[in-house]
N, C-alpha and C positions, 0 to 999 in steps of 0.2 A: 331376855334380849341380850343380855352383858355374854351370857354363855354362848349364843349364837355367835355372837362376833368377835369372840375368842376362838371358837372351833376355826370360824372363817378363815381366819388372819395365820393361824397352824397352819392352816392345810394351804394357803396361798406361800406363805413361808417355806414349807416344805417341798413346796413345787418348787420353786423358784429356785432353792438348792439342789435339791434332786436332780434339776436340768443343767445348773453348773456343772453340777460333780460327772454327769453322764455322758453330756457331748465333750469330756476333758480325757473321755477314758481311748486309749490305743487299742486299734481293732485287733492286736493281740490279746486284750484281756477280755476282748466283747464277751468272748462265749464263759468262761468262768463269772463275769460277771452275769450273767442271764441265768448260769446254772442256782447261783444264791441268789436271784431274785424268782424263779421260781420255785424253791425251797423258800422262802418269804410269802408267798403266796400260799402255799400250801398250811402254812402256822395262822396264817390271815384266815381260812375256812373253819380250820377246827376252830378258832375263837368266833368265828359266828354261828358253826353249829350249836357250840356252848353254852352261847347266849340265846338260842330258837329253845333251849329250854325253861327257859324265862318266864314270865308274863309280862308282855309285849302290846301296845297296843297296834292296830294292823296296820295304821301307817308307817310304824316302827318297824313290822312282819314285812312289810313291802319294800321298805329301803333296806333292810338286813338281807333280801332275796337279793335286790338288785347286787349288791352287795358280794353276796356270796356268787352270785353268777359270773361278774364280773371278774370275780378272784379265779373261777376255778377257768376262764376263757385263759384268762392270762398262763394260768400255769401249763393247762393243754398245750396252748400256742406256742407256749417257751420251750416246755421241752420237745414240741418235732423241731423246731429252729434250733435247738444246740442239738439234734440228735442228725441235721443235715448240714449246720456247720462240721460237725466232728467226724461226717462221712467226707469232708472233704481231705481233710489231713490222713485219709487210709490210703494204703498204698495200694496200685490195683496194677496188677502184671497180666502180660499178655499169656493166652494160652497159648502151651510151643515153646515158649521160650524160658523155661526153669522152673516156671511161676505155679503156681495153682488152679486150678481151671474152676 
């Protein structure tokens, strides 16, 4: 029980800074920061495939899935969102006029 309510108190911990340190960030830095957090994401999978080679009991196999779904949503989702943030900073010329068609 002691160990439940250690993991608990981590992970409420770790929110509660996480969400300092996030809403303090300049939407200059959003998109590099997104970029390391799904490269974070990505290190979070292989560590739970890692462990799917384990012996596991299935309620453990079903919160590892949730787990790993979770992580690989996030990484999906992050990178179209830095990859439509970073379409925005391209420069796009008119055809006709110098540019590139």
């Amino acid at each position: 029980m002691a160990d439940l309510a250690l993991m608990v108190l981590v992970f409420v911990l770790s929110f509660g800074v996480g969400y300092l340190l996030i809403s303090r960030v300049p939407p200059l830095l959003h998109t590099p920061l997104m970029s390391m957090t799904n490269a974070l994401s990505a290190v979070t999978i292989l560590g739970a495939l890692l462990l799917f080679a384990t012996e596991m009991s299935p309620s453990d196999k079903v919160l590892g899935a949730a787990a790993l779904v979770t992580a690989a949503f996030n990484m999906v989702g992050g990178f179209v969102i830095t990859d439509r943030m970073t379409g925005l900073f391209k420069t796009h010329h008119a055809p006709g006029r110098g540019g590139k068609s």
